[in-house]
TISERO-853481 format. One line per field, with one value per residue: y, z, x of N, C-alpha, C in turn; residue in three letters; residue number from 0. Coordinates in Angstrom, 3 decimals. Layout:
BEGIN
nyy = (Y | ...)
nzz = (Z | ...)
nxx = (X | ...)
cayy = (Y | ...)
cazz = (Z | ...)
caxx = (X | ...)
cyy = (Y | ...)
czz = (Z | ...)
cxx = (X | ...)
residu = (Ala | ...)
num = (NUM | ...)
***
This chain:
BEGIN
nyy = (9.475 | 7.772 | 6.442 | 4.903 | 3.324 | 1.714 | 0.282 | -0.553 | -2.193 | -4.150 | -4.957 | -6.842 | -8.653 | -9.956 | -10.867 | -12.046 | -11.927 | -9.375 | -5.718 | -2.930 | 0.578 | 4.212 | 7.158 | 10.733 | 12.338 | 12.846 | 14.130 | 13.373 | 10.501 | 10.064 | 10.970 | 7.441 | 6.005 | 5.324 | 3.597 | 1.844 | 0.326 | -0.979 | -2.433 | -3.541 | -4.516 | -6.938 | -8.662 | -8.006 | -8.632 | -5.817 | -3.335 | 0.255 | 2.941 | 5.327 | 8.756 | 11.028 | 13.692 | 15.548 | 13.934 | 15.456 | 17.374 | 15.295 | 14.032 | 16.110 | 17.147 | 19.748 | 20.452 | 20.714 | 21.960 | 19.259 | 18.109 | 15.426 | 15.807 | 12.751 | 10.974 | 8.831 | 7.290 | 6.720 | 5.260 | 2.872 | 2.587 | 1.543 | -0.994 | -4.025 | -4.072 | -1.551 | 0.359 | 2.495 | 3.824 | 4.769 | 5.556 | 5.753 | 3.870 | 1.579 | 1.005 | -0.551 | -3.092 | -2.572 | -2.553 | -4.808 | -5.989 | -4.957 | -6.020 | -8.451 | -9.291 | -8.069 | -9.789 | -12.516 | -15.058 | -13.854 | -12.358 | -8.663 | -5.204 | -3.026 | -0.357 | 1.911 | 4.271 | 6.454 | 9.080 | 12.026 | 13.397 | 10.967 | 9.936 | 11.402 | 10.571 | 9.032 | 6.122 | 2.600 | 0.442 | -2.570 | -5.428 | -7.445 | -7.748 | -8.904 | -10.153 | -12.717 | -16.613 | -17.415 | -19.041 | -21.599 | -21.461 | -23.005 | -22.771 | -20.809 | -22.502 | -21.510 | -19.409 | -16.140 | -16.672 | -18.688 | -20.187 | -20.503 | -20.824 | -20.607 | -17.695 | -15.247 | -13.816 | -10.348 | -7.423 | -4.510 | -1.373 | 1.134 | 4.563 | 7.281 | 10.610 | 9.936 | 10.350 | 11.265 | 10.254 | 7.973 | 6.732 | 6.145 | 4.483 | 1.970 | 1.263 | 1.144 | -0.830 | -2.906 | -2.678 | -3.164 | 0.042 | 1.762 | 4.631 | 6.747 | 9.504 | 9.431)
nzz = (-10.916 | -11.355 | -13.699 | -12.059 | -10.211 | -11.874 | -13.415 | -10.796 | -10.247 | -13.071 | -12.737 | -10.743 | -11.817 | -13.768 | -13.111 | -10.842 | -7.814 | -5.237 | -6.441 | -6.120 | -5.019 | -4.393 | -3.435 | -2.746 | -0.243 | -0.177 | -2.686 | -4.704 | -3.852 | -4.271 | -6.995 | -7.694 | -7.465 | -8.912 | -10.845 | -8.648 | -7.981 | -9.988 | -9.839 | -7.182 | -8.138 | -9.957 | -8.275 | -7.430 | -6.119 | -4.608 | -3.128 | -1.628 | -0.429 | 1.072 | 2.494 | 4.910 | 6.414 | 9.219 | 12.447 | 14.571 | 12.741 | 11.401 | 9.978 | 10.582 | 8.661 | 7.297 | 5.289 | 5.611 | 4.459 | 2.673 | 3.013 | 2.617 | 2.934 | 4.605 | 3.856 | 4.802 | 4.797 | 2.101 | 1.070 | 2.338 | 1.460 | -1.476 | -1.328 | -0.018 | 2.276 | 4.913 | 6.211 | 8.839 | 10.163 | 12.948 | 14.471 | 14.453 | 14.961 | 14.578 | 11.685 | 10.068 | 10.774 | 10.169 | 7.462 | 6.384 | 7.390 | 5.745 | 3.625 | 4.008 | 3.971 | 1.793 | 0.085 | 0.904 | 0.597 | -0.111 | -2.423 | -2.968 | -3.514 | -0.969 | 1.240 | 2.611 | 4.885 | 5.978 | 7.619 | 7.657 | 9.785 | 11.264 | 9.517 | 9.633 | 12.521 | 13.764 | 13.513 | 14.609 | 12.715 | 11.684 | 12.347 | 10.696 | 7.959 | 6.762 | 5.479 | 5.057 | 5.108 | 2.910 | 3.556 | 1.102 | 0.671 | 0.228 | -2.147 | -1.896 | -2.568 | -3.525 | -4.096 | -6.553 | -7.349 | -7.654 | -5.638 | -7.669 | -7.392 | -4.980 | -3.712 | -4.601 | -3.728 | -4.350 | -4.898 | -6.266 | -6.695 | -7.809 | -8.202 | -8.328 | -8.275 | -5.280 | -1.792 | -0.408 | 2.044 | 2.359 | 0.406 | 1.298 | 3.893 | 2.648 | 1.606 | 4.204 | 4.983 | 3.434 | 0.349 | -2.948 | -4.323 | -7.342 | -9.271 | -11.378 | -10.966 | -9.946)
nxx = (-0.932 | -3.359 | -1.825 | 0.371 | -0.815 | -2.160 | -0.203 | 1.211 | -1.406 | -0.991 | 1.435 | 1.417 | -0.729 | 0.556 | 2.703 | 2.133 | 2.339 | 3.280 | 2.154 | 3.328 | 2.250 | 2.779 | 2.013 | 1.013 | -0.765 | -4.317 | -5.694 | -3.742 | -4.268 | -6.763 | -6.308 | -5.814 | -7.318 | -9.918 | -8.565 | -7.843 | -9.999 | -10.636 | -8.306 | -9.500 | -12.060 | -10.412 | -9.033 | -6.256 | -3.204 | -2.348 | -0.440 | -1.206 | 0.721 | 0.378 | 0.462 | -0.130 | -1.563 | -0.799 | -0.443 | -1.843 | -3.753 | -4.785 | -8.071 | -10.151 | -11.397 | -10.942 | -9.513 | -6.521 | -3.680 | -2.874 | -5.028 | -7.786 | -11.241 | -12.708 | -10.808 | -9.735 | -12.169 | -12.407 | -10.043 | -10.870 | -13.265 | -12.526 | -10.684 | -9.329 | -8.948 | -7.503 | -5.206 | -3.118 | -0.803 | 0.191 | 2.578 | 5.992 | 7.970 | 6.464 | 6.003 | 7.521 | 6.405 | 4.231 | 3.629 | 4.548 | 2.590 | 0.478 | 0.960 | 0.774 | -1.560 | -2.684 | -2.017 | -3.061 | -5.438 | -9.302 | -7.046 | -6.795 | -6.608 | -4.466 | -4.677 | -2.103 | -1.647 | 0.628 | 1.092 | 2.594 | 4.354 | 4.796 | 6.667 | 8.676 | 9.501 | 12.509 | 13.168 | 14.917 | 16.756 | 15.515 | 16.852 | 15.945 | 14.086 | 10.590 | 8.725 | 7.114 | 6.557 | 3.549 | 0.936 | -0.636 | -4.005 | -7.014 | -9.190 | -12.213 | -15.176 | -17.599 | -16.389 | -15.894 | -13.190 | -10.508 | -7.188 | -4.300 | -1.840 | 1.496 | 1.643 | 4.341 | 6.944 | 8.300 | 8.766 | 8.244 | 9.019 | 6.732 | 6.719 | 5.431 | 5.814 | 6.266 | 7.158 | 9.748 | 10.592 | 8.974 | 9.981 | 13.100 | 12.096 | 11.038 | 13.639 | 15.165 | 13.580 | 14.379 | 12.945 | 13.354 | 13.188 | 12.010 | 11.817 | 10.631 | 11.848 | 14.911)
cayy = (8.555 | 6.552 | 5.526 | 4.205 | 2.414 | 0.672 | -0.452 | -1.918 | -3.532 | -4.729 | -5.865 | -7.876 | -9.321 | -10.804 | -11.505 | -12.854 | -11.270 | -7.736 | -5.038 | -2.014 | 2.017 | 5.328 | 8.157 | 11.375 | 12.447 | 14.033 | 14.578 | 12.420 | 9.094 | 9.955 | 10.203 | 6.234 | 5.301 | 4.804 | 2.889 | 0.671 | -0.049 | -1.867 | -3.850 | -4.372 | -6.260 | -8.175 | -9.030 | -7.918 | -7.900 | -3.971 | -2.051 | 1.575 | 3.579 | 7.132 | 9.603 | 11.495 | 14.810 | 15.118 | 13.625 | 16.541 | 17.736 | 14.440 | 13.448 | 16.979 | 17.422 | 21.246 | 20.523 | 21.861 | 21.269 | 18.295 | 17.095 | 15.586 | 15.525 | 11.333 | 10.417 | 7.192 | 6.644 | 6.500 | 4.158 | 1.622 | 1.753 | 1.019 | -1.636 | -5.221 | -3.542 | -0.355 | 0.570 | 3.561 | 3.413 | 6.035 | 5.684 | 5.406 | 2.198 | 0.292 | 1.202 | -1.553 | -3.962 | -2.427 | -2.266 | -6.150 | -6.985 | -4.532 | -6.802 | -9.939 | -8.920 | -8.474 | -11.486 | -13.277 | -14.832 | -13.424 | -11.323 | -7.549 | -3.759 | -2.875 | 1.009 | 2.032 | 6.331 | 6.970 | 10.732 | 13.032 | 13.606 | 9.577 | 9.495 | 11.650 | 10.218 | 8.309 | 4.439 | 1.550 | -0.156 | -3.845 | -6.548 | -8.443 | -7.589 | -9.759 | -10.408 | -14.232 | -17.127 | -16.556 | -19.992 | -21.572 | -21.767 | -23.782 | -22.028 | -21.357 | -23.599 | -20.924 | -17.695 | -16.076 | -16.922 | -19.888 | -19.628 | -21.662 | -21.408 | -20.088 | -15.973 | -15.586 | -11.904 | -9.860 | -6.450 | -3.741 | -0.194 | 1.971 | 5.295 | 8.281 | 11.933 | 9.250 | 10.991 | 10.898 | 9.694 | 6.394 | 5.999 | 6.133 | 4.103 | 1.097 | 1.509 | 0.367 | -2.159 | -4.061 | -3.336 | -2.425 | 0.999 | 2.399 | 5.553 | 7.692 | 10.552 | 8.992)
cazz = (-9.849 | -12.229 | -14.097 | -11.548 | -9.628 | -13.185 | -13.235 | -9.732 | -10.719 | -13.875 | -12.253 | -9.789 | -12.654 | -14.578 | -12.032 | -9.721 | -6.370 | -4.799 | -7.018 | -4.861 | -5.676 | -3.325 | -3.668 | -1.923 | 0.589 | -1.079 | -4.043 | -5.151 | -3.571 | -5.083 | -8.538 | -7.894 | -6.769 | -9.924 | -10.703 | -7.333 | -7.656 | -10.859 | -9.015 | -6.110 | -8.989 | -10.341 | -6.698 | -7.283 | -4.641 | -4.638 | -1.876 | -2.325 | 0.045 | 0.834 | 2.924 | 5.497 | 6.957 | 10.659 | 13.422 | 14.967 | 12.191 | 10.547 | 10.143 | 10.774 | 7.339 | 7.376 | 4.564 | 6.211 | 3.471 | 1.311 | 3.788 | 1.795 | 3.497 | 4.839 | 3.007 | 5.142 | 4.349 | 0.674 | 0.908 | 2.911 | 0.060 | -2.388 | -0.550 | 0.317 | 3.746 | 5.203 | 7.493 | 9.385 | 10.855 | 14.279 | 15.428 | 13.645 | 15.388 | 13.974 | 10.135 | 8.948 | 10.895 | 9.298 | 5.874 | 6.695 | 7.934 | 4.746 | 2.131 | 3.869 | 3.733 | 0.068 | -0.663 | 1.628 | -0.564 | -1.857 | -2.967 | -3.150 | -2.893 | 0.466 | 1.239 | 3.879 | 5.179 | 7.051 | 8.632 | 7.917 | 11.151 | 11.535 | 8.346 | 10.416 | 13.593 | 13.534 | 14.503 | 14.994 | 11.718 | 12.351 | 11.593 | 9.142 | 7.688 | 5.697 | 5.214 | 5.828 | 3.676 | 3.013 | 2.901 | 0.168 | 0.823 | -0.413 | -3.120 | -1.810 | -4.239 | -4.131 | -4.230 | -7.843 | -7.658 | -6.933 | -5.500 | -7.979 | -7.058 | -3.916 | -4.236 | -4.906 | -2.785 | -5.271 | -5.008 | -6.826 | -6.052 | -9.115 | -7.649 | -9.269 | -6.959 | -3.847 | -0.567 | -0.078 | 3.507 | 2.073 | -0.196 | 2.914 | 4.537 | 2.131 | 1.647 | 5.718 | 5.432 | 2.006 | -0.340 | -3.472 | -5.383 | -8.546 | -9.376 | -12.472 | -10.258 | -8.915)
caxx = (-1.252 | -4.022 | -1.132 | 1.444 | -1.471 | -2.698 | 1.360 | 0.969 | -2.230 | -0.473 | 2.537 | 0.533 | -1.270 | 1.296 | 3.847 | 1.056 | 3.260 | 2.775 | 2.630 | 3.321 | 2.756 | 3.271 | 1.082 | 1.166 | -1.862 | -5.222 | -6.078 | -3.269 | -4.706 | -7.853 | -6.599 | -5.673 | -8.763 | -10.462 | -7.630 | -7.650 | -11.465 | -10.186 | -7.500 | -10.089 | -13.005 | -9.972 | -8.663 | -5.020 | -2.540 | -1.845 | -0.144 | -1.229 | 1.226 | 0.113 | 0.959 | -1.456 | -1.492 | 0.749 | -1.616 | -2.679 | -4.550 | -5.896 | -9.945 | -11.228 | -11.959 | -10.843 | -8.606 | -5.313 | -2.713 | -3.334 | -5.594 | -9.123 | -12.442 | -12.978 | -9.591 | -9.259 | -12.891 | -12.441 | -9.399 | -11.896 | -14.191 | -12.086 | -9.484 | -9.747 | -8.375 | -6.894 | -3.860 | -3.086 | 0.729 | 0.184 | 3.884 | 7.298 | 8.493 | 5.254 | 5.865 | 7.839 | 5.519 | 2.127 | 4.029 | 4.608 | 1.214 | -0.383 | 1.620 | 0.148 | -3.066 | -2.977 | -1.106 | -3.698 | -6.984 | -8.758 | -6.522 | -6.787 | -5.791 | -4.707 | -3.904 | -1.402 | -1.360 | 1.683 | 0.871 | 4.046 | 5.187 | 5.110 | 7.534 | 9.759 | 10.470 | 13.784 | 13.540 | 16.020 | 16.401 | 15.171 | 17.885 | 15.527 | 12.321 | 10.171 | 6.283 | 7.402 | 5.595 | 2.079 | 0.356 | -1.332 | -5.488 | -7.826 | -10.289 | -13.645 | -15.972 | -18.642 | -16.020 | -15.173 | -11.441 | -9.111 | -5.753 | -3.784 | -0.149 | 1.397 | 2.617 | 5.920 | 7.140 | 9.326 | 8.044 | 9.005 | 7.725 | 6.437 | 6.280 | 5.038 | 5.705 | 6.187 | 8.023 | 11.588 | 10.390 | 8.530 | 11.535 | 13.961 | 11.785 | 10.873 | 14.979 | 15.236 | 12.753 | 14.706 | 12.371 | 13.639 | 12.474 | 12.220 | 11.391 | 10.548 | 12.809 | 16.020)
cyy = (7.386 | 5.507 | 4.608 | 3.342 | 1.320 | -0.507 | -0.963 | -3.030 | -4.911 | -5.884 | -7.182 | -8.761 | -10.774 | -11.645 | -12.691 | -12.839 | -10.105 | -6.802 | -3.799 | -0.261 | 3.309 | 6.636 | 9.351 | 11.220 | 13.520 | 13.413 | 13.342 | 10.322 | 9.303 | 9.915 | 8.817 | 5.970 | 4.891 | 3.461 | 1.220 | 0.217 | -1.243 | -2.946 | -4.578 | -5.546 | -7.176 | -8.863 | -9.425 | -7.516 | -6.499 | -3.784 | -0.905 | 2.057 | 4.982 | 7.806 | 10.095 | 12.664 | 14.322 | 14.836 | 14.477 | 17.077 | 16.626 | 14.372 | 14.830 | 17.389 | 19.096 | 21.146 | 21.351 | 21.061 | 20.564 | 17.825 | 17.187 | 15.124 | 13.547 | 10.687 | 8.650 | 6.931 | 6.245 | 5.432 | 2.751 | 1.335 | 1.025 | 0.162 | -2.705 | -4.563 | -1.971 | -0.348 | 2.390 | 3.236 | 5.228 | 6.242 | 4.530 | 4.044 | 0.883 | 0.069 | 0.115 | -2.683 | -3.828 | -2.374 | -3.712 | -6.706 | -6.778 | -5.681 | -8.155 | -9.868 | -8.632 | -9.201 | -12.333 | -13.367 | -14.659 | -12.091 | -10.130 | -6.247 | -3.831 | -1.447 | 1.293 | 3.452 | 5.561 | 8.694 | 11.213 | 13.143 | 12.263 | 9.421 | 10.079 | 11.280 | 9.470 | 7.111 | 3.905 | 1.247 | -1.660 | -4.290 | -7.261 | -7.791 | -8.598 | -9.893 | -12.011 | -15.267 | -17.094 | -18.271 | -20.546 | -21.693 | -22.333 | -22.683 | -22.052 | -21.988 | -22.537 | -19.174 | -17.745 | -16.362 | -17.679 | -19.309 | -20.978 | -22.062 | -20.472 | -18.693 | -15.972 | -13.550 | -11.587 | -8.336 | -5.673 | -1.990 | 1.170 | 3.546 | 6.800 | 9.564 | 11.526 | 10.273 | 10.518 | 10.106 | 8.248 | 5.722 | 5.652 | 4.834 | 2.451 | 0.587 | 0.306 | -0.859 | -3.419 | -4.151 | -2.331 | -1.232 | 1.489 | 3.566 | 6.579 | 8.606 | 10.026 | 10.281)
czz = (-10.357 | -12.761 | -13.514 | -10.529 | -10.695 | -13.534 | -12.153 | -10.348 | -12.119 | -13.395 | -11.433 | -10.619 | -13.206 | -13.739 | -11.389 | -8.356 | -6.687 | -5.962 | -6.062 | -5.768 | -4.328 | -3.836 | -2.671 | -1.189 | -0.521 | -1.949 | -5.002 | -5.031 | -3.767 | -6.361 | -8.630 | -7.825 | -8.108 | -10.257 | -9.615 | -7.168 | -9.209 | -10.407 | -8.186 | -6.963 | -9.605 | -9.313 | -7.298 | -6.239 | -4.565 | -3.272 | -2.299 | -0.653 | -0.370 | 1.831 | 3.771 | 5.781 | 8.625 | 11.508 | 13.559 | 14.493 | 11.216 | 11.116 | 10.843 | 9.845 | 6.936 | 6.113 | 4.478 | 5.057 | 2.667 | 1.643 | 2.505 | 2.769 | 3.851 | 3.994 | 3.131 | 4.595 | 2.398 | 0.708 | 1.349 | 1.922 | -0.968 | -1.949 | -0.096 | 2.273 | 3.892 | 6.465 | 7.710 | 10.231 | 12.062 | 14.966 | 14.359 | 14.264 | 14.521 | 12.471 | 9.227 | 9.269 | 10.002 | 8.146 | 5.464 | 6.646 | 6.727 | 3.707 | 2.148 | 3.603 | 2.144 | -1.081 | -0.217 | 0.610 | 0.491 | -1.722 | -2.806 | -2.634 | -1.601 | 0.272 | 2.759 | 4.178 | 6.385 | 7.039 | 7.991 | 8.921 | 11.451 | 10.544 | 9.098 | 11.553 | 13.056 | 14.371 | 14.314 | 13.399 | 11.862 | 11.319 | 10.632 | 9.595 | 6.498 | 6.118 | 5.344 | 4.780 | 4.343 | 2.577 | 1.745 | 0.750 | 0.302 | -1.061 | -2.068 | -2.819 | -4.553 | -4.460 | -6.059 | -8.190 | -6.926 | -6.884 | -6.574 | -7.836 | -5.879 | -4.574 | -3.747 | -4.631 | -3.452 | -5.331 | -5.259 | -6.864 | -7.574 | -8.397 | -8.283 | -8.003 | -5.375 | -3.131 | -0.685 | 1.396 | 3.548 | 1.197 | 0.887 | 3.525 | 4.022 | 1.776 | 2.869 | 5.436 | 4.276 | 0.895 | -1.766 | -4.293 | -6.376 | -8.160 | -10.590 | -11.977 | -9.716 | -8.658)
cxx = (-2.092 | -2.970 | 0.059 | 0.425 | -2.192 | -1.237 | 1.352 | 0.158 | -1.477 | 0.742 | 2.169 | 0.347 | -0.294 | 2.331 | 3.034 | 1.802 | 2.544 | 3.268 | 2.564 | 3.097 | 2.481 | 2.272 | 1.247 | -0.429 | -2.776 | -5.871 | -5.066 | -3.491 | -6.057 | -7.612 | -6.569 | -6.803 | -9.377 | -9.617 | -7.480 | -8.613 | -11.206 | -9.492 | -8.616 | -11.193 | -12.068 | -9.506 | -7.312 | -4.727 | -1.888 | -1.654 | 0.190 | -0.536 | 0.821 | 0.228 | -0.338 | -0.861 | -0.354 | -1.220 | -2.393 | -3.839 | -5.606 | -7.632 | -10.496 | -11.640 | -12.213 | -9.592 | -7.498 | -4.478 | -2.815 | -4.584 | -7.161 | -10.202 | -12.445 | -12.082 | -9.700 | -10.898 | -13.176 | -11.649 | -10.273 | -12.673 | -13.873 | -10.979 | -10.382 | -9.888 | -7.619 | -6.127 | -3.824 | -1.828 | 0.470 | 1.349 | 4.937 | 7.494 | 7.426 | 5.220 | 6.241 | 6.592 | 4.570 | 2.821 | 3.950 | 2.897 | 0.257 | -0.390 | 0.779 | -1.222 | -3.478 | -3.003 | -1.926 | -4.946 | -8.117 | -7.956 | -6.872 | -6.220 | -5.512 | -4.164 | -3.213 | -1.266 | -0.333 | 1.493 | 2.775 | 4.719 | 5.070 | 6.435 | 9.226 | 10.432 | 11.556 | 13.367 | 14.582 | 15.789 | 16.558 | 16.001 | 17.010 | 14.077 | 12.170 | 9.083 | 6.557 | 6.296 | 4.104 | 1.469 | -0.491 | -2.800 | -5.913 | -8.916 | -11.564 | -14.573 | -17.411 | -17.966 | -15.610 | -13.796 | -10.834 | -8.367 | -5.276 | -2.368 | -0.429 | 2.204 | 3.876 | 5.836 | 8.231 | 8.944 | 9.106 | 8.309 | 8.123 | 6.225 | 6.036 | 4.723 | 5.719 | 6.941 | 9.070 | 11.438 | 9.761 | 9.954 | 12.740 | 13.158 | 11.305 | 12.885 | 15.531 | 14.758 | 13.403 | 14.365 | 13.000 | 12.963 | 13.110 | 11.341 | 11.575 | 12.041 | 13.706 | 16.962)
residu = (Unk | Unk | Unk | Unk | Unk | Unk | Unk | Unk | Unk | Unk | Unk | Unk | Unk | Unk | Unk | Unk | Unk | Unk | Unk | Unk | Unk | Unk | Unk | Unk | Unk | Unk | Unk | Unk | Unk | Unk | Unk | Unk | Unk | Unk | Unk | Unk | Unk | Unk | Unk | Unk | Unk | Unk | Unk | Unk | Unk | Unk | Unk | Unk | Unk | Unk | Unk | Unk | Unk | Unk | Unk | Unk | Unk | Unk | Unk | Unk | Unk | Unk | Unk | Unk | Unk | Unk | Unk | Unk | Unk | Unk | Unk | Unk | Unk | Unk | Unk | Unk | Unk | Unk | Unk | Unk | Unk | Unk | Unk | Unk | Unk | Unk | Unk | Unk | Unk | Unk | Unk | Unk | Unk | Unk | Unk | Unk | Unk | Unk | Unk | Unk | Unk | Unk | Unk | Unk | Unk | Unk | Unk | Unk | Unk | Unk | Unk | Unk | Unk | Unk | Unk | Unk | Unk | Unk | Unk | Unk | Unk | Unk | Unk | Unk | Unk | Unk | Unk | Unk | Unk | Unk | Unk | Unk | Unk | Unk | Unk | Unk | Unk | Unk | Unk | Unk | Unk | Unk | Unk | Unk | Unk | Unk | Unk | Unk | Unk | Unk | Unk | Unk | Unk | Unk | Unk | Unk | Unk | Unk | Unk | Unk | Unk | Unk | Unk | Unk | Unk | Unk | Unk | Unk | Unk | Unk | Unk | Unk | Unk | Unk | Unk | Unk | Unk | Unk | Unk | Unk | Unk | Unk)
num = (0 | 1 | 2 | 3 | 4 | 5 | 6 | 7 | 8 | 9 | 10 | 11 | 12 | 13 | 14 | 15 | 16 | 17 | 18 | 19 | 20 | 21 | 22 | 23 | 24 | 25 | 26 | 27 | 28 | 29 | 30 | 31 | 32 | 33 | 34 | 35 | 36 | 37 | 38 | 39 | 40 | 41 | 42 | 43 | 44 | 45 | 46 | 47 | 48 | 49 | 50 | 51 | 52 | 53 | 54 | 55 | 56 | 57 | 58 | 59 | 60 | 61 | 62 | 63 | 64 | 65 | 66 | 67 | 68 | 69 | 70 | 71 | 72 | 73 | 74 | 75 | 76 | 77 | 78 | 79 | 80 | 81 | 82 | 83 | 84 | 85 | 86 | 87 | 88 | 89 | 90 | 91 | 92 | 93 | 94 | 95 | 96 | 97 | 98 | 99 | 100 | 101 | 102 | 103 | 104 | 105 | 106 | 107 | 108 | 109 | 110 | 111 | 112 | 113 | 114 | 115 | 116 | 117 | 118 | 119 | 120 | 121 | 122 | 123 | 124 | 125 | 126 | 127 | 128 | 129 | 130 | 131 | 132 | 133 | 134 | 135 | 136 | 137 | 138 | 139 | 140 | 141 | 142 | 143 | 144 | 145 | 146 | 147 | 148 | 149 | 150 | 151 | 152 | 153 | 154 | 155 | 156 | 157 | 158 | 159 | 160 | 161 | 162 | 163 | 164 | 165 | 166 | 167 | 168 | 169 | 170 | 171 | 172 | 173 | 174 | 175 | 176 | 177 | 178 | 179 | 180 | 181)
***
């Protein structure tokens, strides 16, 4: 998980677009974290996709299944921003709104939990998706980092033990994946 969130960050880097990576729930979006606290001091655009427990049982910190004690509060620490998708119909949107938000200056990580039993409902599959253009900004003159070109959206998803249910589901939305496991 360190190493397919160091390949987002990387990809980000060089490309200078979204680098994207998938993570399961846990333990597995804590190994990134070290990892994503790196992206967040260089202020790469990362979208960390991860997985949550099924509603019912999230944020009691009884570690039912993968579940990890203040999960979502770790992603907040380490993330420009954080998402939480509570209902299948809303997924491509918040997958949309995550991307802009990372692509948006300054720059940085953003993490997205989709819950399990969210991964499962069945939605419509929306005639067009797209994160749409992301304007250029003006630098702040007292922040550490100019924008110097505008981001260019090419994303490519590195995924290391991701869900068959985010794969399916980044699939719907257009975006293309790779995967160690095809």
């Amino acid at each position: 998980e360190a190493g397919a969130m160091n390949m987002a960050d990387a990809y980000a880097r060089v490309s200078r677009s979204l680098g994207v990576v998938i993570t399961s729930t846990g333990t597995a979006a804590g190994n990134a974290a070290g990892s994503q606290v790196e992206a967040l001091t260089a202020g790469s655009p990362v979208l960390h996709i991860t997985s949550q427990i099924d509603r019912p049982y999230m944020d009691r910190d009884r570690a039912a299944i993968h579940d990890v004690p203040r999960q979502a509060d770790m992603l907040r620490a380490i993330s420009k921003a954080y998402f939480r998708v509570w209902e299948g119909r809303t997924a491509v949107g918040m997958v949309g709104a995550a991307a802009r938000a990372a692509l948006t200056a300054p720059r940085g990580p953003v993490s997205l939990e989709i819950p399990i039993d969210v991964q499962r409902e069945k939605v419509p599959c929306p005639s067009h998706v797209g994160i749409g253009p992301i304007a250029l900004q003006a630098a702040d003159p007292h922040g550490l980092f100019a924008v110097r070109t505008a981001p260019r959206v090419a994303p490519t998803i590195d995924a290391v033990r991701g869900s068959i249910h985010f794969r399916a589901l980044l699939e719907r939305a257009g975006v293309p994946a790779n995967t160690p496991i095809q």
